[in-house]
VOMIMAR-593098 format. One record per atom (N, C-alpha, C, CB): residue in three letters; x, y, z. Coordinates in steps of 0.2 Angstrom, whole numbers, plus 5000, padded with zeros to 4 digits. Glycine has a CB too. Layout:
N
ALAXYZ;...
***
This chain:
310
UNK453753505350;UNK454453535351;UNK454653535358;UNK454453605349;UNK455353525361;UNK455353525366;UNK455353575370;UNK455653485366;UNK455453605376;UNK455353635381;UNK455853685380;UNK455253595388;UNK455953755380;UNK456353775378;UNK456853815383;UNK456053805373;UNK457753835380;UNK458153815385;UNK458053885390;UNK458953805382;UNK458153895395;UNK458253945398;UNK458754015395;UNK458453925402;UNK458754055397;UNK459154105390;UNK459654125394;UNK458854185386;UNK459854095402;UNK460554095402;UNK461054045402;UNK460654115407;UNK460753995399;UNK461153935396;UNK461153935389;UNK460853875397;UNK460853975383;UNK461153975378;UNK461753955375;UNK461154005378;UNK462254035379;UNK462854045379;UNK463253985377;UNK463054065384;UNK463153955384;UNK463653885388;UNK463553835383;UNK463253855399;UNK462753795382;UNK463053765376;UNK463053765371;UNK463053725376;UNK463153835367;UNK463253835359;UNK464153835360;UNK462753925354;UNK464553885367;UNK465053855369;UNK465453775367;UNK464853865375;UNK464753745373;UNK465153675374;UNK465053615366;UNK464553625382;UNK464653665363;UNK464453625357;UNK464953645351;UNK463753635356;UNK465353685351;UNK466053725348;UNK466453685348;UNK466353795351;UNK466553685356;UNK467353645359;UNK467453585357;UNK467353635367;UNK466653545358;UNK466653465354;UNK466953475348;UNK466053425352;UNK466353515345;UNK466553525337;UNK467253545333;UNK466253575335;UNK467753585336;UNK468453575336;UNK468753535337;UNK468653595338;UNK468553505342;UNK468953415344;UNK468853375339;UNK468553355350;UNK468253365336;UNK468053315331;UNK468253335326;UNK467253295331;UNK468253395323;UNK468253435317;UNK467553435313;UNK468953395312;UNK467153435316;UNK466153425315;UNK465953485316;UNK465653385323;UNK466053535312;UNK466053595310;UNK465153595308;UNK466753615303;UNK465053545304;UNK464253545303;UNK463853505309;UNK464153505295;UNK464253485313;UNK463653465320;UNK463653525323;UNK463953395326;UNK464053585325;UNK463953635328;UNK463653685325;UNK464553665330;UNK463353665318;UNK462953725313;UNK462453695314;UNK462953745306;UNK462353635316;UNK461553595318;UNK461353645326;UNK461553475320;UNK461953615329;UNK461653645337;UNK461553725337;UNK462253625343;UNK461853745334;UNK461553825333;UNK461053845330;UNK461853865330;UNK460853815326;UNK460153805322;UNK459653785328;UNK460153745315;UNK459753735329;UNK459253705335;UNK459253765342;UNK459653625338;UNK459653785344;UNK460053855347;UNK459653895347;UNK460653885345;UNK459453925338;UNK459053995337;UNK458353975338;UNK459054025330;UNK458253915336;UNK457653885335;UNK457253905343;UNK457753795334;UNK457553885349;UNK457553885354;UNK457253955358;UNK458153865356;UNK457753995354;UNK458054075356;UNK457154105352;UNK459054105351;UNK456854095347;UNK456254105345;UNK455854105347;UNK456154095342;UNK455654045351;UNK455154015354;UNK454954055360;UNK455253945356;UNK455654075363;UNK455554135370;UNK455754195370;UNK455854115376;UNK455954225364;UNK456154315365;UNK455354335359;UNK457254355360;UNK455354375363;UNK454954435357;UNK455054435350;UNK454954495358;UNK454754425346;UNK454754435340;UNK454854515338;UNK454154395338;UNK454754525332;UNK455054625328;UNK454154635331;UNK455254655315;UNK454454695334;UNK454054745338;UNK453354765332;UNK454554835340;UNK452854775331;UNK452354785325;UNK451854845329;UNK451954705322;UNK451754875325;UNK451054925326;UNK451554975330;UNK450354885332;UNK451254995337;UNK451155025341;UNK451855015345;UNK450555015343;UNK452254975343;UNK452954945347;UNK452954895353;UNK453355015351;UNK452254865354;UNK452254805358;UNK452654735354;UNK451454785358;UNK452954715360;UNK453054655356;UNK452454615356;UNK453454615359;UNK452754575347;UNK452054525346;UNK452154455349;UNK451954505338;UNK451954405348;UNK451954345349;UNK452554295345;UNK451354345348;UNK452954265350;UNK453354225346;UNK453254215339;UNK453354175350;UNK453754205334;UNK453454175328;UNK453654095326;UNK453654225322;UNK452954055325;UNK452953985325;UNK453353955320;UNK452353965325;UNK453953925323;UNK454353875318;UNK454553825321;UNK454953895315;UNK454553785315;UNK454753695318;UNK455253685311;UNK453853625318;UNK455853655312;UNK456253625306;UNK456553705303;UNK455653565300;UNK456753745306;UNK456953815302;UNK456353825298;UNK457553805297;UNK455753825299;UNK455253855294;UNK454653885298;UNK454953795289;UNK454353915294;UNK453953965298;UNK453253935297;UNK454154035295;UNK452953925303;UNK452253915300;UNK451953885306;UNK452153855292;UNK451053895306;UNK450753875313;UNK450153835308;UNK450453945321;UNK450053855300;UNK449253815297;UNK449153775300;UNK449153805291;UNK448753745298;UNK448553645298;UNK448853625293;UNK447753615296;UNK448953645287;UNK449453645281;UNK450053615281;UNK449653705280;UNK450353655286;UNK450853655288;UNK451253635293;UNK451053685287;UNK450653605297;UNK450753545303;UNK450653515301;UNK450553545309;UNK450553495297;UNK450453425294;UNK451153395288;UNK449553435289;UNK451553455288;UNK451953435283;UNK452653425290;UNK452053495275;UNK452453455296;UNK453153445300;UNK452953405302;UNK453453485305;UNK452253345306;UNK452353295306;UNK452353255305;UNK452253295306;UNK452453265297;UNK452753215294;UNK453553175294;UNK452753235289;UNK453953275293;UNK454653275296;UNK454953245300;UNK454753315297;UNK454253265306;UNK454453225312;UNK454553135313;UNK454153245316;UNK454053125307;UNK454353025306;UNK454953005303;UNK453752975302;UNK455053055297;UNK455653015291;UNK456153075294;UNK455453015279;UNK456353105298;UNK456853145298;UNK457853095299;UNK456553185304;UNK457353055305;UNK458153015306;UNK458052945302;UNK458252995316;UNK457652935297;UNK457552895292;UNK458352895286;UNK456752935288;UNK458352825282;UNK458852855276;UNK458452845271;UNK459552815275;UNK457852845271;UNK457352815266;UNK457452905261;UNK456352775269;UNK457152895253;UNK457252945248;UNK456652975251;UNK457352915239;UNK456753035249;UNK456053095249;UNK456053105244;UNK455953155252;UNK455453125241;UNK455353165235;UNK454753225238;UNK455153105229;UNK454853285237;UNK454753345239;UNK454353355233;UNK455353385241;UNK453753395234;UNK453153405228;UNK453053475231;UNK452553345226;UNK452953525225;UNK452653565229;UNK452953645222;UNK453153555239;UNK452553685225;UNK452653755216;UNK453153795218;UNK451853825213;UNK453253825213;UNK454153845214;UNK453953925220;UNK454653885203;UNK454353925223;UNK454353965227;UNK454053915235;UNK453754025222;UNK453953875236;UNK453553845242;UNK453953835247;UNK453253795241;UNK454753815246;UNK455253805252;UNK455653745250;UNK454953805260;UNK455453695245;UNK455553635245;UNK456353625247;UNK455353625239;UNK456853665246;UNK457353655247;UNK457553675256;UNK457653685243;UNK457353715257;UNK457153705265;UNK456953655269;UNK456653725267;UNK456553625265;UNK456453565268;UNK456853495268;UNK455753555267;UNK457353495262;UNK457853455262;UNK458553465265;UNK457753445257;UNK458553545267;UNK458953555273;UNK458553535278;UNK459253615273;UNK458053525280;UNK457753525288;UNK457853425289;UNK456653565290;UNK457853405285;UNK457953325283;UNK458753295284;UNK457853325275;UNK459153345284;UNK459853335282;UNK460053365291;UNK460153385273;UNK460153425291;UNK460253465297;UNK459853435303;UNK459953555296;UNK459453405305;UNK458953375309;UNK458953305310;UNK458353395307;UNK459253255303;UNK459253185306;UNK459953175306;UNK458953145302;UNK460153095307;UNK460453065308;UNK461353095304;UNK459953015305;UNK461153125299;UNK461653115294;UNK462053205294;UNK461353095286;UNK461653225299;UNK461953305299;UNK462653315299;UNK461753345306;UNK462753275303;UNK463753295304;UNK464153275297;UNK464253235312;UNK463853255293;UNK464253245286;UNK463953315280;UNK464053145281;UNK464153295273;UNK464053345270;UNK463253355268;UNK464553325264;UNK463153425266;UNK462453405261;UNK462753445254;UNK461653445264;UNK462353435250;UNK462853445242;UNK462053455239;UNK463353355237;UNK461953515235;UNK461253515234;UNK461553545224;UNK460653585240;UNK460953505218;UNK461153535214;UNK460553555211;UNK461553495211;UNK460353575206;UNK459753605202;UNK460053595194;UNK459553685203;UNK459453525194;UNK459553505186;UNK459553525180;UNK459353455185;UNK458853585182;UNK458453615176;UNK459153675174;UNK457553645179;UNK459653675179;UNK459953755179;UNK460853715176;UNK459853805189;UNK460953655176;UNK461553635173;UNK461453585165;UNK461953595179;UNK461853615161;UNK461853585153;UNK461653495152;UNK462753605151;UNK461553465150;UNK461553405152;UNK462053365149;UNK460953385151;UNK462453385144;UNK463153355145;UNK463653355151;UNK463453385141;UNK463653435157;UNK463753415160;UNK463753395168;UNK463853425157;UNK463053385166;UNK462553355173;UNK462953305177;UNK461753315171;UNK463153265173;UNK463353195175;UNK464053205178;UNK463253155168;UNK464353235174;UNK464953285179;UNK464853305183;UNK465253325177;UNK464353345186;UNK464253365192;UNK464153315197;UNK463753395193;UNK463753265198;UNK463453225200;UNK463953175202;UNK463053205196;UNK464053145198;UNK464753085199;UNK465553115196;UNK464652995194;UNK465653155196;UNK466453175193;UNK466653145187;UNK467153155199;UNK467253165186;UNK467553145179;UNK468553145180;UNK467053225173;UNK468653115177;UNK469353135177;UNK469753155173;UNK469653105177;UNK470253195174;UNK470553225169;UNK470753215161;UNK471153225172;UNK470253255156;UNK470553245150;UNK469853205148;UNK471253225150;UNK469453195153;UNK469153165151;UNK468453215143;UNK468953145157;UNK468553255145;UNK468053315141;UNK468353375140;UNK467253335144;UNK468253415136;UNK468753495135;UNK468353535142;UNK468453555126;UNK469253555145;UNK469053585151;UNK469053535159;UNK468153605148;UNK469153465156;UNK469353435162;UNK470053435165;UNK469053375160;UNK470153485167;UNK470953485166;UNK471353455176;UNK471253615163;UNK470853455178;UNK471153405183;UNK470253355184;UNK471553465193;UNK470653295189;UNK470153265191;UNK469453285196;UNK470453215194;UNK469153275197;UNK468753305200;UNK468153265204;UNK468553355196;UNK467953255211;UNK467353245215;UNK466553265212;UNK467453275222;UNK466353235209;UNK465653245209;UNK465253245217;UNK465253175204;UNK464653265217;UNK464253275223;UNK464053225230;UNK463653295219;UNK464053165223;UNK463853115228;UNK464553075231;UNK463253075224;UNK465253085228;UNK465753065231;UNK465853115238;UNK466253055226;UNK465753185234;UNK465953245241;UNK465353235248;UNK465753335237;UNK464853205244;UNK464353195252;UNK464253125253;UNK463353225253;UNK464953085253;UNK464653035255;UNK464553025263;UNK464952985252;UNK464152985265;UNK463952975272;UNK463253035272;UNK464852995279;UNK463453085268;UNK462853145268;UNK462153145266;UNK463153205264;UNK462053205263;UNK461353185259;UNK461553235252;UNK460353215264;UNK461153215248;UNK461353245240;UNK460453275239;UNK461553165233;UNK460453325240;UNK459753355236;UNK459953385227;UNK459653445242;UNK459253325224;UNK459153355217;UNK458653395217;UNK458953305213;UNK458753455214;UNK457853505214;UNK457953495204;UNK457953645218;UNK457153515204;UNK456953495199;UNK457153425197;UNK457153535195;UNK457253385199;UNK457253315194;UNK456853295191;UNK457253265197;UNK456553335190;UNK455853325183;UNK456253345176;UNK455153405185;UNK456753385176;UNK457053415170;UNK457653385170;UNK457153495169;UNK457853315173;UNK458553275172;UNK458453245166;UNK458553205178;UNK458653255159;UNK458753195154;UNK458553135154;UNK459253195152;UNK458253095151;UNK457953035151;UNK458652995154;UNK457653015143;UNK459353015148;UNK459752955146;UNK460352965155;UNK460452965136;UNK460153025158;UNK460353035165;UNK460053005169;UNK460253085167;UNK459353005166;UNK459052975173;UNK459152885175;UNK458152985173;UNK459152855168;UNK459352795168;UNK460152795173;UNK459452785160;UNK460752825173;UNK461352835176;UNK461052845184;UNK461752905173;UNK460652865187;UNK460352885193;UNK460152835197;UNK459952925191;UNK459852795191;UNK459352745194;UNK459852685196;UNK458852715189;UNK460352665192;UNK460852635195;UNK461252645200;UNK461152645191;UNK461352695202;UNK461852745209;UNK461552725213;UNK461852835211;UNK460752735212;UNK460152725219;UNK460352655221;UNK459252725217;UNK460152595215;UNK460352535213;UNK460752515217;UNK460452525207;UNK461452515218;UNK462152505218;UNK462352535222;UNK462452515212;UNK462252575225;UNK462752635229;UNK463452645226;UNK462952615237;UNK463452655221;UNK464152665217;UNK464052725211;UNK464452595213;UNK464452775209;UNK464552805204;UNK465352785200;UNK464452875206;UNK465152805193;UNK465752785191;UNK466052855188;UNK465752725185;UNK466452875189;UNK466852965185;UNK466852965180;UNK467652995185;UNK466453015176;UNK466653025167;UNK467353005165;UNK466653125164;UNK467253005160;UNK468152945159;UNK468452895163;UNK468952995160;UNK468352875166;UNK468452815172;UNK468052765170;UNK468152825179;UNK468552685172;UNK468252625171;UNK468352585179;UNK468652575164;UNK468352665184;UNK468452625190;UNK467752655195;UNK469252655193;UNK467452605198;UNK466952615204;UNK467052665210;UNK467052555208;UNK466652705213;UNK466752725218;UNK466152715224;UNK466752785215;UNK466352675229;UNK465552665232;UNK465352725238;UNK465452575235;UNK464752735237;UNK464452805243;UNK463952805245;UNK464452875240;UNK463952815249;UNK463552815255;UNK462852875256;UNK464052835260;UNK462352895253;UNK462152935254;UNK461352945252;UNK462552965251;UNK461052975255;UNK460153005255;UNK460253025251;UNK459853055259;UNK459753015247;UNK459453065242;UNK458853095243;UNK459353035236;UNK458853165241;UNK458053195240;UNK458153225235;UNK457753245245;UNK457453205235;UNK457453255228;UNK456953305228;UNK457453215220;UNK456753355223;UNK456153385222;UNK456153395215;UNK456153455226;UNK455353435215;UNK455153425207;UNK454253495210;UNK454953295204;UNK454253535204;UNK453553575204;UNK453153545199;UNK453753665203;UNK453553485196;UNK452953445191;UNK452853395192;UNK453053435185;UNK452253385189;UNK451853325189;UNK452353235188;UNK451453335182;UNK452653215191;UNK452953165188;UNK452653125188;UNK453253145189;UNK452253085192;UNK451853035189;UNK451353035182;UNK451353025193;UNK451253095180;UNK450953105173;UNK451553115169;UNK450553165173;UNK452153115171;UNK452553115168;UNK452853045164;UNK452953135171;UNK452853015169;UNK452952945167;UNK452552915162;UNK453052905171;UNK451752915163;UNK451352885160;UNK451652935152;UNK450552885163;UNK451952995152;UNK451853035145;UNK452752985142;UNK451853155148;UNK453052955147;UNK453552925145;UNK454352985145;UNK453352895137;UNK454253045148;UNK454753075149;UNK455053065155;UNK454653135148;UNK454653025160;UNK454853015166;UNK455052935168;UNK454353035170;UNK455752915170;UNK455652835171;UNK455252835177;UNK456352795172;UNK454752775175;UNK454352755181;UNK454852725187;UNK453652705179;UNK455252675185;UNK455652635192;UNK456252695194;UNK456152545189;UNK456252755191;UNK456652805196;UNK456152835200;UNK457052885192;UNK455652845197;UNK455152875200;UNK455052835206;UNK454452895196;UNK454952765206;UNK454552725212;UNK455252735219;UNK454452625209;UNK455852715215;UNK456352745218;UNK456452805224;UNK456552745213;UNK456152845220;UNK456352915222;UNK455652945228;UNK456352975214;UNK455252905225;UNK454452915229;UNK454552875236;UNK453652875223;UNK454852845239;UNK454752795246;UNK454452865251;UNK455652755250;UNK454552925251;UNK454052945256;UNK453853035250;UNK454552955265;UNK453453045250;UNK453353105246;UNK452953155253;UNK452653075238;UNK453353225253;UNK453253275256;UNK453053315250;UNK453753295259;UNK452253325251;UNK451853405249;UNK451753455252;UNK451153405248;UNK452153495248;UNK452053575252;UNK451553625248;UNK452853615251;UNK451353635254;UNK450653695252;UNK450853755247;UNK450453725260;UNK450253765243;UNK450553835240;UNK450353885246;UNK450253855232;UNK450553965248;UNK450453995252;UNK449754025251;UNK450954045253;UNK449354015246;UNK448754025247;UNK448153975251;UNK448554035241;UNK448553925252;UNK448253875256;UNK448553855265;UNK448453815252;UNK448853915265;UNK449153915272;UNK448953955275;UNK449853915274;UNK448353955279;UNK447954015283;UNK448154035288;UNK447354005284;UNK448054095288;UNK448654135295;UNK449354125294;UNK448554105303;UNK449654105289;UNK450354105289;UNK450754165285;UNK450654045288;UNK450354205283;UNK450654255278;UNK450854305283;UNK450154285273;UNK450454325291;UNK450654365297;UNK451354335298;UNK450054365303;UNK451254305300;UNK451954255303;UNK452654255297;UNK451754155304;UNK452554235292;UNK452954255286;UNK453354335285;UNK452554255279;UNK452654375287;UNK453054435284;UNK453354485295;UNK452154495277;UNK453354415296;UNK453454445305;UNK454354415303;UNK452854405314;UNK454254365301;UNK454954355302;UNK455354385295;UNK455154265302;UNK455054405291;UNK455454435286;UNK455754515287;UNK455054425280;UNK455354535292;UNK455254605295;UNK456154575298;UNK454354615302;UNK456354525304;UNK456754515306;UNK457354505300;UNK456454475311;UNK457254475295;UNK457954475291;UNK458154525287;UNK458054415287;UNK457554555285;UNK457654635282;UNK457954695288;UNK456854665279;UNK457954675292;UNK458354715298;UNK458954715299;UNK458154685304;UNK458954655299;UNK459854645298;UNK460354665294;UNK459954585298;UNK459954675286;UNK460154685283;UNK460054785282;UNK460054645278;UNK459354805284;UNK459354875283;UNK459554925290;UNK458654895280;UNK459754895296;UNK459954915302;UNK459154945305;UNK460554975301;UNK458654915302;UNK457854945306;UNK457454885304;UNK457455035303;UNK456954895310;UNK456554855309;UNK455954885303;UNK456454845315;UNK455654885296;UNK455254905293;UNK454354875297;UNK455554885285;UNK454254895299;UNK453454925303;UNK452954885296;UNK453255045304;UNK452454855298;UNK451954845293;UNK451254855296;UNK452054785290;UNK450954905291;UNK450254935296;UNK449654885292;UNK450055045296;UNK449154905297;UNK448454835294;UNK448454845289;UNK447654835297;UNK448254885285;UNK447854895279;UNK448554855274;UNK447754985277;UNK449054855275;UNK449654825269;UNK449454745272;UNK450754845271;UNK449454725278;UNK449554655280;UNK448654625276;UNK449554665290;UNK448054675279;UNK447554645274;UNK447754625268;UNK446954695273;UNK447954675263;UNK448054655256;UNK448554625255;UNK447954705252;UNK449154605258;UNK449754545259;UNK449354475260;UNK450254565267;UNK448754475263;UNK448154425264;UNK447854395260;UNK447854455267;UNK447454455257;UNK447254435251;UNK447554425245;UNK446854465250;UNK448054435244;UNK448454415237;UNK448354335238;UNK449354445236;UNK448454295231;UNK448354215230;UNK449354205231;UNK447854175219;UNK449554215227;UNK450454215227;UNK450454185223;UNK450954175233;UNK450554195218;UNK450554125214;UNK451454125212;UNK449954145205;UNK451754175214;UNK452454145216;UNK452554125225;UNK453054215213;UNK452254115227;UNK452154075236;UNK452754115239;UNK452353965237;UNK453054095244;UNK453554125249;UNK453954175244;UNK454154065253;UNK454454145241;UNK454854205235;UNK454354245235;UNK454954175227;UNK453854245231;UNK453454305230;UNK453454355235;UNK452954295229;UNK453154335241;UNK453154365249;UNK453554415249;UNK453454335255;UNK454254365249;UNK454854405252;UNK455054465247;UNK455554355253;UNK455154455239;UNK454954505236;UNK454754555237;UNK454854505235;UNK454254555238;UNK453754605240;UNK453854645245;UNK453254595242;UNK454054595250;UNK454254645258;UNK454654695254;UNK454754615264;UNK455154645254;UNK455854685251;UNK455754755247;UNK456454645246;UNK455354755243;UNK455154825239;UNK454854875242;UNK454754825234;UNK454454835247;UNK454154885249;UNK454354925256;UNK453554855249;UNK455054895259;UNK455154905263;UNK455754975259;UNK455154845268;UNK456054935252;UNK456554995251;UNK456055065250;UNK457054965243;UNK455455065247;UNK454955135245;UNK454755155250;UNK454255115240;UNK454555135256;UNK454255175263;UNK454755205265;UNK453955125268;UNK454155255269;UNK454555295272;UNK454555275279;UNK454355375270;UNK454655215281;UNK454755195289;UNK454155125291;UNK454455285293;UNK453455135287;UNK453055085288;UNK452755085282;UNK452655085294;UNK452755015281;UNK452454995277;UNK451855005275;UNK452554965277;UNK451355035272;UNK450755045271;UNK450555005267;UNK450555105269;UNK449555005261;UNK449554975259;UNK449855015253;UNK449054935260;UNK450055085250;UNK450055125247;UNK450755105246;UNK449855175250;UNK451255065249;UNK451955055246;UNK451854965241;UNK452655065254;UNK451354945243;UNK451354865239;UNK451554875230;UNK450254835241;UNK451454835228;UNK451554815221;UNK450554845219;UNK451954715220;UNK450754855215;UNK449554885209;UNK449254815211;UNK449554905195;UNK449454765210;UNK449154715210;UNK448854705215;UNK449354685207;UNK449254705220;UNK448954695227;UNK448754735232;UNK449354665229;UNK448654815230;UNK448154855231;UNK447354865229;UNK448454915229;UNK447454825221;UNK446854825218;UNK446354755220;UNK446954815209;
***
């Protein structure tokens, strides 16, 4: 990471970085430089006060993510080769791990930041009308199409398009997909006219696709497609020492929202430790969050969820 800014220059250029951004109308290049901004602003203020009211130690992030493991230096050093890349990612990793984090740190971080990012979840839209989402449709074309409409990858073009779950994309979808990739074009539902676009794709998936394909629900040439660089994300039982750090920055956004900082004493942090997660980060933050709404000020291990006292 680089050397980080002085904290009376902040100010001046998240300032000078506004003023461009109004000139240009780059409203998402000035959300990069504030991101990059906080990123900065972390590395050198004290993190939420813990214990006894010492400050602790900075909390370790790279790409907007939190984490110092081996784990997980191993997944930012990756970042740090395909970030300014236009090559596809595909993101593997169990639900709850960040995967979409990391396709904002991809998007916000390289090359393509100052354009759109458009993110969709396949497993969570109908599959009649997926394809609508995706590449638009025009009016009249289907009940309910009552004006024309941009699909995702016309709205980000020049951007990047994050798929999550592409594992649960319909076969006769993914065929459509594979083509876009193909071609750099989508055609609108009801339309016999071209659109061509410009755009990254990532995608993610908490399943198996390679087993997928050999099972034939998965096209292997999307898959080969989609695979040019594969990012594995650790589940949080495999990221050692990063559950302190997790629940240090979560201490910090639950603040914001409850006007205190909620305290966590050793004995909750031990058994915050020892739990496996088998829902990973999500799960965490959950937890905080309950447990910070039941305490009376600090967290004990006496305010955790039964499971993770026993």
């Amino acid at each position: 990471m680089s050397t980080p800014l002085p904290r009376s220059t902040w100010s001046e250029v998240l300032r000078a970085h506004l003023a461009q951004a109004r000139e240009r109308d780059e409203l998402a290049e000035f959300e990069r430089a504030l991101l990059g901004v906080l990123e900065q602003a972390r590395a050198v203020l004290p993190a939420a006060s813990m214990g006894q009211g010492s400050p602790a130690a900075p909390i370790p992030m790279q790409f907007g993510m939190v984490g110092k493991s081996p784990a997980m230096q191993k997944v930012f050093a990756l970042l740090e080769k395909v970030v300014d890349s236009d090559v596809s990612v595909l993101i593997q990793g169990e639900t709850g791990t960040g995967k979409e984090l990391v396709a904002r740190a991809l998007h916000h971080w390289g090359a393509r930041k100052s354009k759109p990012f458009m993110a969709e979840n396949c497993a969570a839209v109908p599959a009649e009308l997926l394809e609508s989402e995706l590449f638009g449709h025009k009016r009249g074309s289907f009940t309910g199409a009552v004006s024309d409409r941009d699909g995702h990858f016309v709205a980000a073009n020049g951007g990047t398009v994050f798929l999550d779950e592409i594992g649960d994309m319909p076969l006769a979808m993914q065929a459509k997909l594979l083509r876009v990739l193909q071609e750099g074009e989508v055609r609108p539902v009801g339309s016999n006219k071209i659109v061509k676009v410009d755009v990254r794709v990532v995608a993610a998936s908490n399943r198996d696709l390679r087993a997928m394909c050999k099972a034939g629900t998965f096209r292997e040439d999307l898959y080969f497609r989609l695979n040019v660089i594969t990012v594995h994300l650790p589940p949080l039982r495999e990221r050692t020492g990063d559950v302190r750090h997790l629940v240090r920055f979560l201490q910090t956004k639950l603040a914001q929202e409850m006007g205190r900082v909620p305290d966590v004493d050793e004995s909750a942090l031990t058994a915050l430790e020892r739990w496996h997660w088998p829902g990973n980060v999500r799960e965490l933050e959950n937890e905080i969050r309950r447990a910070a709404a039941l305490s009376q000020g600090t967290i004990g291990s006496a305010d955790l969820s039964p499971q993770l006292r026993t």
